[in-house]
C-alpha positions as CSV (number, residue, x, y, z in Angstrom):
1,X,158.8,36.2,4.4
2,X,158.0,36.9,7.5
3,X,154.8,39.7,9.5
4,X,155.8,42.7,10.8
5,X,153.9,44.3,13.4
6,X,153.9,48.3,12.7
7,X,155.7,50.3,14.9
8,X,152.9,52.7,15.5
9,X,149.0,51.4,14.7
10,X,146.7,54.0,16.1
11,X,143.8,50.9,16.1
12,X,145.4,49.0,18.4
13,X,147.1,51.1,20.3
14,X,144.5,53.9,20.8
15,X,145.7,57.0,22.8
16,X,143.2,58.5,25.4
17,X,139.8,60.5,23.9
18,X,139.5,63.9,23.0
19,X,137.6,66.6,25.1
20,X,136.0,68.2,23.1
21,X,132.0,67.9,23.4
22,X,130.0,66.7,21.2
23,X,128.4,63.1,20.2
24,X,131.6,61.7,18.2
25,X,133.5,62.0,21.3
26,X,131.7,59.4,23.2
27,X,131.3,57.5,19.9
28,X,135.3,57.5,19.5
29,X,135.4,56.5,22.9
30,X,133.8,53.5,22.5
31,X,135.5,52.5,19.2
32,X,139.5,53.0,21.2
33,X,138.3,49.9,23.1
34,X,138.6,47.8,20.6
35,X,142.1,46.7,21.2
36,X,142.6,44.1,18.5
37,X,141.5,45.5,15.1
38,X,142.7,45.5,11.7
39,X,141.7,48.8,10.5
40,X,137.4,47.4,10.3
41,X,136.3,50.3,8.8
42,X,138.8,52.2,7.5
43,X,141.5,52.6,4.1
44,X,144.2,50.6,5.2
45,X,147.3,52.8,5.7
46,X,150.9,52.0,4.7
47,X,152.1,51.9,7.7
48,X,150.6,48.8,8.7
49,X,150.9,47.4,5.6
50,X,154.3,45.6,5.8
51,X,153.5,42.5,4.2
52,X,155.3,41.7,0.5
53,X,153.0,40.9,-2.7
54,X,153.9,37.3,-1.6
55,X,153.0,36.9,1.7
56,X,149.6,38.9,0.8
57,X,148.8,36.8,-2.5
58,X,149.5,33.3,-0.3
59,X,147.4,34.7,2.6
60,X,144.6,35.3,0.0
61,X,144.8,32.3,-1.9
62,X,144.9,30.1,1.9
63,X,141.8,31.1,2.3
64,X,140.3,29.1,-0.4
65,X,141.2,25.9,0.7
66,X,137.8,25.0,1.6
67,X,136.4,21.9,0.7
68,X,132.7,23.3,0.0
69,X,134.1,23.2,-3.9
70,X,134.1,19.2,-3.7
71,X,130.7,19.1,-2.6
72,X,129.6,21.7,-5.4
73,X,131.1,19.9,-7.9
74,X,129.8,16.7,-6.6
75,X,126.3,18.1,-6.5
76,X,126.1,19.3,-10.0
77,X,127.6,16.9,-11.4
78,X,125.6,13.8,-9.4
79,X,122.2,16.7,-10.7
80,X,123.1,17.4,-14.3
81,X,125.6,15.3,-15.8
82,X,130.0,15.6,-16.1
83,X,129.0,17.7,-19.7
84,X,126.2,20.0,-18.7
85,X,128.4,20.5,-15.0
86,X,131.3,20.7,-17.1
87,X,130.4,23.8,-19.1
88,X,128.5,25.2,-15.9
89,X,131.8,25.5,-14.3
90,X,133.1,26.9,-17.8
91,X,130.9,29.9,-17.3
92,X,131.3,30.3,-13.7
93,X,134.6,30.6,-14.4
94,X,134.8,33.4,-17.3
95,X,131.8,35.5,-15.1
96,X,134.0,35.2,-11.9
97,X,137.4,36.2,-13.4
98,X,135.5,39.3,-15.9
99,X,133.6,40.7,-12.9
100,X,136.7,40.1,-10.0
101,X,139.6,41.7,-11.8
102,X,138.1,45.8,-11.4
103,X,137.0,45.1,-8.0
104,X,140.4,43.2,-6.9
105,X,142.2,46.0,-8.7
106,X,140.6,48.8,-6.8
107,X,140.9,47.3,-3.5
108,X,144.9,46.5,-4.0
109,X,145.3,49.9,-5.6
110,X,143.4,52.1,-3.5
111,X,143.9,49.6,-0.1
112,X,140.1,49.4,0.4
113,X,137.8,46.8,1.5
114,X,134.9,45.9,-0.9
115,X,132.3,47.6,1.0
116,X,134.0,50.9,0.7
117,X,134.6,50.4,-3.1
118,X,130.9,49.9,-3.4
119,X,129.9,53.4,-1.9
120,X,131.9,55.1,-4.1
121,X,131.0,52.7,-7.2
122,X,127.4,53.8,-7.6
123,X,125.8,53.0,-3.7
124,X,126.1,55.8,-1.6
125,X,127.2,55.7,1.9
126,X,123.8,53.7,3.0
127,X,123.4,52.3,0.1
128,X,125.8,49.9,0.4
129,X,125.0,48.6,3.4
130,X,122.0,46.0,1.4
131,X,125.5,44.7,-0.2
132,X,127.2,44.6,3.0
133,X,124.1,42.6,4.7
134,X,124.2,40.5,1.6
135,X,128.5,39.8,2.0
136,X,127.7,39.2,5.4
137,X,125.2,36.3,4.3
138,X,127.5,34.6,2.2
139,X,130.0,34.3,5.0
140,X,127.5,32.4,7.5
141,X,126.1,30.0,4.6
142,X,130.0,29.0,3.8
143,X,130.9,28.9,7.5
144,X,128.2,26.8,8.0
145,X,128.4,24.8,4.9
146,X,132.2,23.9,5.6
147,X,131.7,23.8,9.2
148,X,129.4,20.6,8.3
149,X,132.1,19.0,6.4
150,X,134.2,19.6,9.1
151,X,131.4,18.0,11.4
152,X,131.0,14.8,9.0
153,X,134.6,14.2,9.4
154,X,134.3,14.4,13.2
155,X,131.9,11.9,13.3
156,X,133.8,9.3,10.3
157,X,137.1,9.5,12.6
158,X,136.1,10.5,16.2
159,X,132.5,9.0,16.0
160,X,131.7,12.6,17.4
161,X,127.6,12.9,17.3
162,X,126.8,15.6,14.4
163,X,125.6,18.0,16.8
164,X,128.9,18.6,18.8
165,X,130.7,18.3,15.4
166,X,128.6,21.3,14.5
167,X,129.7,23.0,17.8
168,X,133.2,22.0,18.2
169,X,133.9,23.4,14.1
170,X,132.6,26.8,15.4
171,X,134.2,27.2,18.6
172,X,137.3,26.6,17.7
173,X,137.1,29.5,15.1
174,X,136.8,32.0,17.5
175,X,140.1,32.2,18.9
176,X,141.6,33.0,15.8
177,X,140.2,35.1,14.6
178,X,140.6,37.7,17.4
179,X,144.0,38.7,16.2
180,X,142.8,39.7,12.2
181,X,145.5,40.3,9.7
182,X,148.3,39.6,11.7
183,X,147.7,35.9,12.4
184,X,145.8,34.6,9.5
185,X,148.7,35.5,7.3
186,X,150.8,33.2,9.4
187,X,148.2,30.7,9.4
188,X,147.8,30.3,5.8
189,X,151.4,30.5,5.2
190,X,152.1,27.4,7.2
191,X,149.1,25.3,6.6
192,X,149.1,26.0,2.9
193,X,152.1,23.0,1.6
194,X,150.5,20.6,3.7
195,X,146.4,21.0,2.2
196,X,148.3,20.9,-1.2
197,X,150.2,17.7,-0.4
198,X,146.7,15.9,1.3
199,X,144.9,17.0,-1.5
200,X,146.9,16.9,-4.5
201,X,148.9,13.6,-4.6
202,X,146.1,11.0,-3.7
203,X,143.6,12.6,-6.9
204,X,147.5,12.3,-8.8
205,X,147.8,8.8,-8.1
206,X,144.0,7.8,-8.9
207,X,144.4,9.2,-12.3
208,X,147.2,6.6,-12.9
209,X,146.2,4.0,-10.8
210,X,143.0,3.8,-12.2
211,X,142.8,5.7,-15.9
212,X,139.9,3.7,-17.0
213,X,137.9,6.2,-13.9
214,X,138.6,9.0,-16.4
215,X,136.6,7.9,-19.4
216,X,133.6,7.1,-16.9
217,X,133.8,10.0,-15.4
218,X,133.1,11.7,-19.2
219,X,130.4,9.3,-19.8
220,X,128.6,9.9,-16.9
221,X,125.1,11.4,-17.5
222,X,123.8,12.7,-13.9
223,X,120.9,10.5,-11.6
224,X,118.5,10.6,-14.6
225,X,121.1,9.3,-17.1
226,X,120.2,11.7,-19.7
227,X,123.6,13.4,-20.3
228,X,123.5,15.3,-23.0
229,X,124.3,18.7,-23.6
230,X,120.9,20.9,-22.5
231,X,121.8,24.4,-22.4
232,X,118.9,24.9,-19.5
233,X,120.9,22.5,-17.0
234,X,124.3,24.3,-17.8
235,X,122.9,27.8,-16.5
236,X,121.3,25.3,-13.3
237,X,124.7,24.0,-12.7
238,X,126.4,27.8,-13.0
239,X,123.9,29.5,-10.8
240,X,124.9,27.0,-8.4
241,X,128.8,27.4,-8.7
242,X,127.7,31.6,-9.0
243,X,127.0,31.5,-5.5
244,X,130.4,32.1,-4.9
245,X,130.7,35.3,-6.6
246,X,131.2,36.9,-3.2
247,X,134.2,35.3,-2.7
248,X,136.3,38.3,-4.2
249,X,135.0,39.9,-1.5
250,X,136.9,37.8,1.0
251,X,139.9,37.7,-1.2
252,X,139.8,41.8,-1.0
253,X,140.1,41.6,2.5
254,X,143.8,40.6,2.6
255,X,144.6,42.2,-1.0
256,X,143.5,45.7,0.5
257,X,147.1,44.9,2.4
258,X,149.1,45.3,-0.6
259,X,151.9,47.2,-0.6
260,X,152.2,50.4,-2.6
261,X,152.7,50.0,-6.7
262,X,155.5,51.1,-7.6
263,X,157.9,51.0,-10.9
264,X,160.3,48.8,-9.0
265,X,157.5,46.1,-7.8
266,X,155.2,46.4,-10.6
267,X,155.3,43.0,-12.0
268,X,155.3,41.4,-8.9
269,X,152.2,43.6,-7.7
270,X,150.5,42.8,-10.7
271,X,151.1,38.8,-10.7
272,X,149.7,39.0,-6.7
273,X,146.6,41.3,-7.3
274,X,145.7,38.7,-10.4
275,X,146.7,35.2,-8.7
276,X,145.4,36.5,-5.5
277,X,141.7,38.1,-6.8
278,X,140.2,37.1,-10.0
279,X,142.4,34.5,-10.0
280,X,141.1,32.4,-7.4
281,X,138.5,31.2,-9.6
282,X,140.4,29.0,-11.7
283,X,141.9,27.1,-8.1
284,X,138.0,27.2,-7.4
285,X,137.1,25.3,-10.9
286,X,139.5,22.9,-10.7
287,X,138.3,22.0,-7.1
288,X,135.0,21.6,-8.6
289,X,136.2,19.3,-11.2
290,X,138.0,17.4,-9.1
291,X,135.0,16.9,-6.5
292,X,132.8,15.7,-9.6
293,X,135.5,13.2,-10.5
294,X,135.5,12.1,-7.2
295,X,132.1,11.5,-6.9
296,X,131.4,9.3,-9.8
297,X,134.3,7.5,-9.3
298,X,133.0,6.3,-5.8
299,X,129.2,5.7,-7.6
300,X,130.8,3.5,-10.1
301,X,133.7,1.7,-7.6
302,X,132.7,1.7,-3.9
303,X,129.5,-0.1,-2.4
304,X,126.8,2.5,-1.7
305,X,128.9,4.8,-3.0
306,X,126.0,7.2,-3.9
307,X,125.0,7.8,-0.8
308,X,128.5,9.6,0.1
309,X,129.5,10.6,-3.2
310,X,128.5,14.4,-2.3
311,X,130.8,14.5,0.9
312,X,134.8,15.2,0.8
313,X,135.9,13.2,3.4
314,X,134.3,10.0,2.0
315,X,135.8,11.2,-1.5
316,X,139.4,11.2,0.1
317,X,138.8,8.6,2.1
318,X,138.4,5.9,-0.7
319,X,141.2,7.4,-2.5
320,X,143.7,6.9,0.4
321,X,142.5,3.8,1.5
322,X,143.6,2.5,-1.9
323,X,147.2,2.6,-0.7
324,X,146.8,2.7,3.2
325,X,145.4,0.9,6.2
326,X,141.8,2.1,7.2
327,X,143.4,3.3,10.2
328,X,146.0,6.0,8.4
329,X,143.7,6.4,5.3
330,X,141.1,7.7,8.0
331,X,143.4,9.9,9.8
332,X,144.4,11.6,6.9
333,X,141.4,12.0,5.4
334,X,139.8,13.8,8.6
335,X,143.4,16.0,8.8
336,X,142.6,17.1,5.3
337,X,139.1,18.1,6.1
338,X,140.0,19.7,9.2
339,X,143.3,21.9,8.0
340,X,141.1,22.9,5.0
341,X,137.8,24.1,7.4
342,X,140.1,25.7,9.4
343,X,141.6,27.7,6.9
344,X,138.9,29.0,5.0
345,X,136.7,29.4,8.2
346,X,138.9,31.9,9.7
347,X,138.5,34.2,6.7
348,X,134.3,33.7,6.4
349,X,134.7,34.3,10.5
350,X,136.8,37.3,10.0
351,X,134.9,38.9,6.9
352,X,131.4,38.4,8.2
353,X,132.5,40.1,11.2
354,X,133.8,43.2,9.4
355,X,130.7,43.3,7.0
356,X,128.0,43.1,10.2
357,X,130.4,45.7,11.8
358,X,130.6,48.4,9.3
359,X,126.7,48.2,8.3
360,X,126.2,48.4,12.3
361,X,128.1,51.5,12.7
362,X,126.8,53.5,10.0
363,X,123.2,52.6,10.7
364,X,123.3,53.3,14.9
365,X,126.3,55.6,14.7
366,X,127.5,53.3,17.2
367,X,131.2,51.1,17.1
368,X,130.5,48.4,19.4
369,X,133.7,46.3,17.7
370,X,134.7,43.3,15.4
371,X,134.2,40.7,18.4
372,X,130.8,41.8,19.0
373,X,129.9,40.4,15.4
374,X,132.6,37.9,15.5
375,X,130.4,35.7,18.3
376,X,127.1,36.9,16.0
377,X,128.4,35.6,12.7
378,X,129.7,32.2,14.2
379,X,125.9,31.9,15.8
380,X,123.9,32.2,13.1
381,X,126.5,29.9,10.5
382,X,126.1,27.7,14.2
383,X,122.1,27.5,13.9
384,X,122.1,27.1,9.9
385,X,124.4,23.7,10.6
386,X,121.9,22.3,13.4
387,X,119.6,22.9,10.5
388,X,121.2,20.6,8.8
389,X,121.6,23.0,5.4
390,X,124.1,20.5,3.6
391,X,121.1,18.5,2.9
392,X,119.1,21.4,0.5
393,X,122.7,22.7,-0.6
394,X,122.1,23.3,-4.1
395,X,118.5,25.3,-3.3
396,X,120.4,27.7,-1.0
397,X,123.5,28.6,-3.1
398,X,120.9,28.9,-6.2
399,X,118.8,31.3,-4.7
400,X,121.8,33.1,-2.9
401,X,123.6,33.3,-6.3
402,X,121.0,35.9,-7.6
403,X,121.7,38.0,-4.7
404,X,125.4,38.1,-5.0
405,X,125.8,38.0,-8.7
406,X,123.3,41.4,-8.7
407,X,125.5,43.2,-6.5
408,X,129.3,42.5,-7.4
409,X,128.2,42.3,-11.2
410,X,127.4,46.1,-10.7
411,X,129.7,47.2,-9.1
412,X,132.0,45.9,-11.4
413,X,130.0,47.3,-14.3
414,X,130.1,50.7,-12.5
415,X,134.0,50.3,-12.5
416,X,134.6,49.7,-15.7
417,X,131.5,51.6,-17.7
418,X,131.1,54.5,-15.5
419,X,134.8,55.4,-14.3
420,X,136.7,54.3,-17.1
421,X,134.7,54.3,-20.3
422,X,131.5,57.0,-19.8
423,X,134.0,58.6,-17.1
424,X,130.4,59.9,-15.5
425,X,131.8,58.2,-11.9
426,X,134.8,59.5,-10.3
427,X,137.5,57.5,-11.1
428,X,139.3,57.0,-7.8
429,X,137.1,55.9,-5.0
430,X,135.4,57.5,-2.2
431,X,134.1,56.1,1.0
432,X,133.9,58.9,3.9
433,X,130.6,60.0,5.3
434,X,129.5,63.7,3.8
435,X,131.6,63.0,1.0
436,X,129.0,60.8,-0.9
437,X,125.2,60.9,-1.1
438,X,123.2,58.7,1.3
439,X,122.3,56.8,-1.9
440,X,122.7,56.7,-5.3
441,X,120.3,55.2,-7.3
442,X,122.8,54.2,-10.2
443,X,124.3,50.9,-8.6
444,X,121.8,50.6,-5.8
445,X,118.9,50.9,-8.1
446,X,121.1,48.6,-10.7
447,X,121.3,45.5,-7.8
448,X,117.9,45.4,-6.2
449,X,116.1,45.6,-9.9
450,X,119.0,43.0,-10.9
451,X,118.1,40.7,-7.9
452,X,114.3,41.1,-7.7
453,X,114.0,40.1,-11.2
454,X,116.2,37.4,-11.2
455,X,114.7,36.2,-7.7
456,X,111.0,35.9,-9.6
457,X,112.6,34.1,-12.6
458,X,114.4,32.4,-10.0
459,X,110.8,30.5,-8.6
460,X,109.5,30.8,-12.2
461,X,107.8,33.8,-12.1
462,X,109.0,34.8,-15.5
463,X,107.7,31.8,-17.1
464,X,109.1,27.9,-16.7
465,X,111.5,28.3,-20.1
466,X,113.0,31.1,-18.1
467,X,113.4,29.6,-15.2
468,X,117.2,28.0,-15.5
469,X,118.4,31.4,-16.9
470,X,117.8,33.5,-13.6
471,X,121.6,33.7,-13.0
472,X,121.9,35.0,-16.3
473,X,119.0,37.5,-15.7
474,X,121.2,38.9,-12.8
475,X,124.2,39.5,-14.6
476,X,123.0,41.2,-17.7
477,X,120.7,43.2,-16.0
478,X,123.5,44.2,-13.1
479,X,125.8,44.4,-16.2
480,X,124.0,47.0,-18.5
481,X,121.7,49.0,-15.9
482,X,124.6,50.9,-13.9
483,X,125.8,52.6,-17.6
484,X,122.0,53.5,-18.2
485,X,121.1,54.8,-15.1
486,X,124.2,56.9,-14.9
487,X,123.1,58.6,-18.0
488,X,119.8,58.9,-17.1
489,X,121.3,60.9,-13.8
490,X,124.2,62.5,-15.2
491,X,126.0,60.9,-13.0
492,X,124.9,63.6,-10.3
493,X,124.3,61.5,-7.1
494,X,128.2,59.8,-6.9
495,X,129.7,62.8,-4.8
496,X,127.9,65.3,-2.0
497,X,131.5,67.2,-2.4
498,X,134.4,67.1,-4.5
499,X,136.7,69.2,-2.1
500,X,137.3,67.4,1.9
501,X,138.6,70.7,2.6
502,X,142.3,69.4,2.9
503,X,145.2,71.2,0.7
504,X,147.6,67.9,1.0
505,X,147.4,65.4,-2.0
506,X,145.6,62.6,-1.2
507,X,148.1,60.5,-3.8
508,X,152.1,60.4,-4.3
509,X,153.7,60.4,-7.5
510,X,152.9,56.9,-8.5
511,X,149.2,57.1,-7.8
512,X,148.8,55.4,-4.5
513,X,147.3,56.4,-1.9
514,X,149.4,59.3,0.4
515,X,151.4,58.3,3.4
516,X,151.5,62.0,4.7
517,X,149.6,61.8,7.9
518,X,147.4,64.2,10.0
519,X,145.5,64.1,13.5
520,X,142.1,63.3,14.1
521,X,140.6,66.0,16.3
522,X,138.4,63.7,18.3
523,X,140.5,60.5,19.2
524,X,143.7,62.5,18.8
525,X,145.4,59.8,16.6
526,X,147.1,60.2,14.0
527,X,145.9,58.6,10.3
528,X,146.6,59.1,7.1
529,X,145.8,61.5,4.9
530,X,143.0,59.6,2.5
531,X,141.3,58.6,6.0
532,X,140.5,62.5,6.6
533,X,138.1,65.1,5.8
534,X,138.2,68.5,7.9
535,X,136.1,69.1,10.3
536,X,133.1,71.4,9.8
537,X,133.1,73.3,13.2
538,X,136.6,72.8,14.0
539,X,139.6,74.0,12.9
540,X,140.9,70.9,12.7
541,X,140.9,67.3,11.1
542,X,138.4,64.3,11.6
543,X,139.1,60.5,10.7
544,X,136.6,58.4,8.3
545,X,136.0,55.8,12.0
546,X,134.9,59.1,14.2
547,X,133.0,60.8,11.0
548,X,130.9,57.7,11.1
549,X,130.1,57.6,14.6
550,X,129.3,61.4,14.6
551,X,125.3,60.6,16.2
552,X,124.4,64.5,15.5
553,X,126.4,65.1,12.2
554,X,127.8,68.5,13.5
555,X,131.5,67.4,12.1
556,X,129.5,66.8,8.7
557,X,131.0,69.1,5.9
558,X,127.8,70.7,4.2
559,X,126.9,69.6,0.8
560,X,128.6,71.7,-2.4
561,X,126.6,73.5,-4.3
């Protein structure tokens, strides 16, 4: 399968701005500059969404190639022992998968990112932009955290300093990022077979080359050589490995691309939206598994193993060196590390940028552009590397973990309690400005309780028997507060208005989202029809991108009584 460009996208092929007076005209002005966009704050229409299940589901999954699993795995494992890490990665695993399947639904349903999910899911239209900021994180620690593996193998093949390393992994992000949808599917598509051969075959060929490594590698009780099962250190090891939980927010950004559901494509929309979202996780596991593997068997076989054991390209190295000269064992090795930083990279590049984006322009009013945040997301991951953050890894992810887990833990509680079993949230989702409340203490309430909490428990604050369970704290308390705090509101701060003031469905006879389109007032483009709301002192239509940028808030429908 191939990309094809739309014949008409209104985002990167904006038309000249409106007349008409008013601050969302100079607002809308601003945000037709941006020439190369991929629909940053906005549903994603099916216009532009010409990509099969397949070619969105392989994007998706391309984009966790990253290596940082290895090095999580390592770290637990090298910290708590192969059982304790073993059944931390077990719970990871069910959490991930439970909490990712209603959020990667809605966005591949609905063709929404994340962000706009979460104002609809119990936020508010400024309430979610504490989630957004905390996305937004996630994608600089995990640029910056595979940009050093990237660095380290710099320096192992190309004796590049660390410093430069650091440097050259960020700059050469930037490029490709520019382009958004349209060149990162292509990118994963045709870098995927070759990470799989790199990284699959040599861990294949140590299993039979060396089977005793497998019982060792069961055996093996952590630096203190305690090793038994202590519930305490499994919920350490998960709250490191939950620290990804935001990664379903980076898979939603190429599921919101999925085509429209439909009786004919059912089964293969279904298999994408699972493989694709939740079901990264289990790719994600194994990675980790494989990394722990790794590492104790270069503890037990390789001279000052243990000093490496925690970095990929040493891991791989060893492995090929088994059956290669140094010389082609090293070049492979640093290929691996560099295809795989590459990959995942673009997609923390291009998601932090749309997360610092959309917060940006619904706090100023202002649309300055994807690039602008682009260069910002890259600097900061740039400064965390020549910080040298791989060596307090597990700290950072831990406490990060708390953060994440409280927020996508309630959305996805909101999802499922509120919408589908309470039904006290509407059940499809809203995102557009006057449409929702400013905030709504149901899941904004839900996550900074959630996180607080499990922060304090987090440096003991809750009592030193508590301490390992702060990633548990955060999920149970994200988990049951949304339901109670819904009741406690009746449910009355999800939606400002019920009625956008448009007679045109906003959904075709299979329940996805309308093609039907109309014309934005102020930019005179044309979008479709779930993008819209009508103007309130026009006759006439106003998109979700020039709503937002609308400094005085005259285009504003009133609030229903």
């Amino acid at each position: 399968m191939s990309t094809v460009s739309p014949p008409h996208d209104p985002a990167t092929h904006p038309g000249p701005p409106s007349d008409h007076t008013g601050a969302a005209s100079s607002a809308a002005s601003g945000a037709g500059k941006e020439t190369l966009e991929d629909y940053t704050l906005r549903f994603a229409p099916r216009s532009y969404r010409r990509w099969g299940t397949g070619m969105v589901a392989i994007s998706a999954l391309g984009g966790i190639a990253y290596l940082a699993d290895f090095a999580i795995g390592a770290n637990i494992g090298l910290s708590y022992g192969t059982t304790n890490a073993l059944w931390g990665i077990a719970v990871f695993t069910v959490v991930i998968f439970l909490t990712g399947f209603p959020l990667a639904f809605y966005a591949a349903r609905y063709n929404l990112d994340l962000d706009l999910i979460t104002r609809g899911s119990g936020f508010g239209y400024y309430g979610s932009v504490v989630s957004n900021v905390i996305f937004a994180s996630f994608t600089f620690i995990f640029f910056a955290l595979e940009g050093s593996i990237m660095a380290q193998g710099l320096k192992l093949g190309l004796h590049i300093p660390l410093w430069l390393g650091y440097l050259t992994s960020t700059l050469i992000i930037f490029p490709l990022v520019v382009y958004g949808m349209k060149l990162l599917s292509t990118l994963q598509l045709w870098t995927t077979p070759l990470w799989l051969v790199l990284m699959v075959l040599p861990f294949g060929y140590l299993l039979i080359r060396h089977p005793d490594s497998i019982s060792a590698f069961f055996d093996y009780g952590g630096q203190d050589g305690k090793g038994g099962f202590d519930l305490g250190s499994v919920f350490l090891a998960a709250g490191i490995c939950l620290s990804l939980i935001a990664q379903i927010a980076e898979q939603i950004d190429y599921l919101r691309f999925m085509p429209p559901r439909t009786p004919e494509n059912s089964r293969r929309w279904w298999t994408a939206m699972v493989l694709a979202g939740p079901g990264w996780v289990f790719f994600g596991a194994a990675k980790q598994i494989i990394g722990m593997f790794l590492a104790v068997y270069l503890i037990a076989n390789v001279a000052d193993g243990a000093g490496v054991a925690n970095q990929p390209v040493h891991q791989f190295l060893e492995i090929y060196q088994d059956v290669l000269p140094h010389w082609a064992a090293l070049a492979l090795a640093v290929a691996l590390v560099v295809i795989s930083q590459v990959k995942i990279n673009v997609t923390n590049a291009y998601s932090g940028s749309l997360a610092w984006t959309n917060s940006f322009t619904r706090i100023t009013k202002t649309y300055p552009g994807r690039l602008v945040f682009l260069g910002f997301n890259l600097l900061v991951a740039l400064i965390l590397m020549e910080a040298d953050m791989f060596s307090f890894l597990n700290t950072i992810l831990a406490f990060y973990a708390n953060c994440g887990m409280a927020w996508v833990v309630a959305v996805a509680s909101d999802i499922v309690f509120n919408k589908y079993l309470l039904k006290i949230s509407p059940l499809r989702p809203e995102f557009r400005r006057g449409m929702l409340y400013a905030i709504n203490p149901v899941g904004f309430g839900s996550m900074i309780l959630a996180a607080g909490i499990s922060i304090i428990d987090f440096y003991g604050g809750l009592g030193s028997g508590l301490k390992p369970y702060s990633p548990l704290v955060a999920i149970v308390l994200a988990l049951v507060l949304p339901p109670i705090l819904a009741v406690a509101t009746k449910g009355k701060y999800y939606l400002r208005r019920t009625d956008d003031g448009i007679d045109l469905p906003m959904y075709d006879e299979y329940g996805n989202p309308s093609g039907q389109t109309l014309t934005c007032h102020v930019c005179e483009q044309e979008y479709e029809r779930p993008d819209m709301v009508r103007c309130a002192t026009h006759d006439a239509y106003i998109c979700s991108l020039d709503l937002s940028t609308d400094k005085v808030g005259d285009h504003v429908l009133p609030a229903q009584a």
